[in-house]
C-alpha positions as CSV (number, residue, x, y, z in Angstrom):
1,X,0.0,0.0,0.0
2,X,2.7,2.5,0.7
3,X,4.1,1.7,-2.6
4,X,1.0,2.9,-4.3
5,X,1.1,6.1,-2.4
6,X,4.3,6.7,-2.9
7,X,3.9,6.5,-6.6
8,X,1.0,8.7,-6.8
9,X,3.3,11.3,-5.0
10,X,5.6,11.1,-7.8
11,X,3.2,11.1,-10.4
12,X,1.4,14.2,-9.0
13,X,4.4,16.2,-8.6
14,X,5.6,15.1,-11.9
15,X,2.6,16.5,-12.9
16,X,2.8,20.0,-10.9
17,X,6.2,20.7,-11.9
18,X,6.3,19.6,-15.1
19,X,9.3,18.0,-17.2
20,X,13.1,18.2,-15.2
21,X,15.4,20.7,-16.9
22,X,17.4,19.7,-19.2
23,X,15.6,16.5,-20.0
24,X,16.9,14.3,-23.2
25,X,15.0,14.5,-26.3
26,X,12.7,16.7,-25.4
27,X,12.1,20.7,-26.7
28,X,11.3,23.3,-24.2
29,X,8.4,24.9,-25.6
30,X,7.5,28.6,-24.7
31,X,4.2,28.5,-23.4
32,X,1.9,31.7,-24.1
33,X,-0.4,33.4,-22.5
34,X,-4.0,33.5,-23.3
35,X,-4.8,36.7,-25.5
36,X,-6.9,39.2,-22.9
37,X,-9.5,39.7,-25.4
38,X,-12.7,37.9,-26.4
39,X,-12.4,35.5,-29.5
40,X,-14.2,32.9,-30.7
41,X,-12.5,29.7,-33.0
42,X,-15.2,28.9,-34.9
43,X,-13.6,26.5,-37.6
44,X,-11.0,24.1,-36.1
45,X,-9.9,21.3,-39.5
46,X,-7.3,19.0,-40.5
47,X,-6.9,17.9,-43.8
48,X,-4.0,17.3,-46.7
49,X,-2.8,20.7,-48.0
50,X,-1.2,21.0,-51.5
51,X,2.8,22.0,-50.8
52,X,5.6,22.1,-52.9
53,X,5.9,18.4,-52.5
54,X,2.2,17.0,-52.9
55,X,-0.1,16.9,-50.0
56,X,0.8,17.3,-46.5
57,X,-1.1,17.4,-43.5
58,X,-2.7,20.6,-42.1
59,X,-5.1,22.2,-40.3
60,X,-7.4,25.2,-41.1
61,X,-8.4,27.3,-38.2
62,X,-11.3,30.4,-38.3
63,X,-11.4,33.0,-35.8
64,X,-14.0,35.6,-35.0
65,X,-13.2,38.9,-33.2
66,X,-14.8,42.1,-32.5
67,X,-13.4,45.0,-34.7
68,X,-12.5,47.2,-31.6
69,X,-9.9,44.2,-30.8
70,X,-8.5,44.0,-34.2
71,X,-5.2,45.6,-34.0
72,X,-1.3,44.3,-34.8
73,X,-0.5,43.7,-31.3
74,X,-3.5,41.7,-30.9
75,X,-3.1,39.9,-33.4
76,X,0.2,38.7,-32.9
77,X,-0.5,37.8,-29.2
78,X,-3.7,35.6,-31.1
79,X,-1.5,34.1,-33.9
80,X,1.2,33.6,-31.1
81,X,-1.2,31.5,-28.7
82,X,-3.0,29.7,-31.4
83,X,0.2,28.2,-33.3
84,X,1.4,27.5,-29.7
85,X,-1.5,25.6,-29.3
86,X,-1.8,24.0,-32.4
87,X,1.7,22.3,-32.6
88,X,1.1,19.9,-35.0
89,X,0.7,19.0,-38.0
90,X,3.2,22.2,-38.6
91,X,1.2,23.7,-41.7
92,X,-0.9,25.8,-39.9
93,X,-3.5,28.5,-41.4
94,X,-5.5,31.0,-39.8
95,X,-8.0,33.5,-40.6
96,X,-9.2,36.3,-38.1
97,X,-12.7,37.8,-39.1
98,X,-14.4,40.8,-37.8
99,X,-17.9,39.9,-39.0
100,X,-19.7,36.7,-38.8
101,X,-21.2,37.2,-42.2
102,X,-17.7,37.1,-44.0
103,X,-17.5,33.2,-42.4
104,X,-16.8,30.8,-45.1
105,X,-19.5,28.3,-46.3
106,X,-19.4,25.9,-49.1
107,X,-21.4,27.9,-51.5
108,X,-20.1,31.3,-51.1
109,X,-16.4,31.0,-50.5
110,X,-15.5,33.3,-53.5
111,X,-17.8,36.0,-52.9
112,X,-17.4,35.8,-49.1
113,X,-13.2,35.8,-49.9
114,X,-14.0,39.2,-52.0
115,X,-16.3,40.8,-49.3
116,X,-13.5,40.8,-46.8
117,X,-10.8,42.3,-48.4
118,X,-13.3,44.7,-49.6
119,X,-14.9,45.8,-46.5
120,X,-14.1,44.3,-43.3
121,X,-10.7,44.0,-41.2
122,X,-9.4,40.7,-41.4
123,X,-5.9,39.4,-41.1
124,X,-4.4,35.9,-42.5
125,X,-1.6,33.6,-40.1
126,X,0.5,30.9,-41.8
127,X,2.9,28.6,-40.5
128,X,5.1,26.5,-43.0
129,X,7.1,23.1,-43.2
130,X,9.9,24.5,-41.8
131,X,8.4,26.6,-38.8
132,X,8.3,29.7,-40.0
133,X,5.2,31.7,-40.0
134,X,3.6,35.2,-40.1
135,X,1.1,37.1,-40.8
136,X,-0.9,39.4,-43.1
137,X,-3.8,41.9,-42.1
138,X,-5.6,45.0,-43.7
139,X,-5.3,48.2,-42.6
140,X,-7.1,51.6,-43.1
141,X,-10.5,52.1,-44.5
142,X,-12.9,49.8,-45.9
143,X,-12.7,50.2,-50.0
144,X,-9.4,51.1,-50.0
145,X,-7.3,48.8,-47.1
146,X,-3.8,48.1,-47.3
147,X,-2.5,44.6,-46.8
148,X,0.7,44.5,-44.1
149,X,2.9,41.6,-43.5
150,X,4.3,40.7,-39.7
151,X,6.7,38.4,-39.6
152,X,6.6,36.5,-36.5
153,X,9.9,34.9,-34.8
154,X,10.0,31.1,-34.2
């Protein structure tokens, strides 16, 4: 009996402090903290993505945030916390929108697509093969935005 208890002593602290330093084989991850806004992910898929090489695994991720909150430094803290959560696979895509109505669906992705760039804020994350990622977002007023590109360290 002491045996068991012992054990789970291990296991809980194991579990409370997380891995040793310096452990073998294993990458210290930078962990992120939570954007301090509201958002909402409201498309979360994996599928093959075309890539230079064929089809590789990805995943496709759709956000929804108010337009008061849309701003770089929010959106790199987002895009930061995201891809930190979403390690794998590494082709990572994400799409930030401002209003519900530019939301993908089957029918109307090409109109939809036109209708942000057009009129609403909205901002674009990859993340590649090799790890690298950034971002792209528009900027001043509706009709005539500017797209900017962030790129953020890995």
């Amino acid at each position: 009996m002491k045996r068991v208890a012992v054990c789970c002593v291990f296991i809980a602290l194991a579990a409370l402090t997380g891995p040793a330093q310096g452990s073998a084989g294993r990458k210290s991850v930078a962990v992120q903290p939570e954007p301090q806004f509201r958002y909402s992910v409201v498309r979360d898929e994996t599928k093959a993505v075309p890539y230079s090489n064929g089809k590789v695994p990805g995943r496709m991720v759709d956000v929804l945030i108010d337009p008061k909150d849309f701003n770089v430094e929010n959106l790199t803290a987002l895009f930061k916390y995201l891809s930190n959560l979403y390690p794998t696979p590494v082709i990572l895509d994400i799409v930030v929108h401002t209003d519900p109505k530019t939301l993908s669906t089957t029918e109307d992705v090409s109109a939809i697509g036109l209708r942000t760039l057009e009129l609403d804020p909205s901002a674009w994350h990859s993340r590649f093969l090799n790890g690298s990622g950034g971002f792209s977002y528009t900027a001043g007023v509706p009709g005539k935005f500017k797209i900017i590109f962030v790129k953020i360290p890995s």
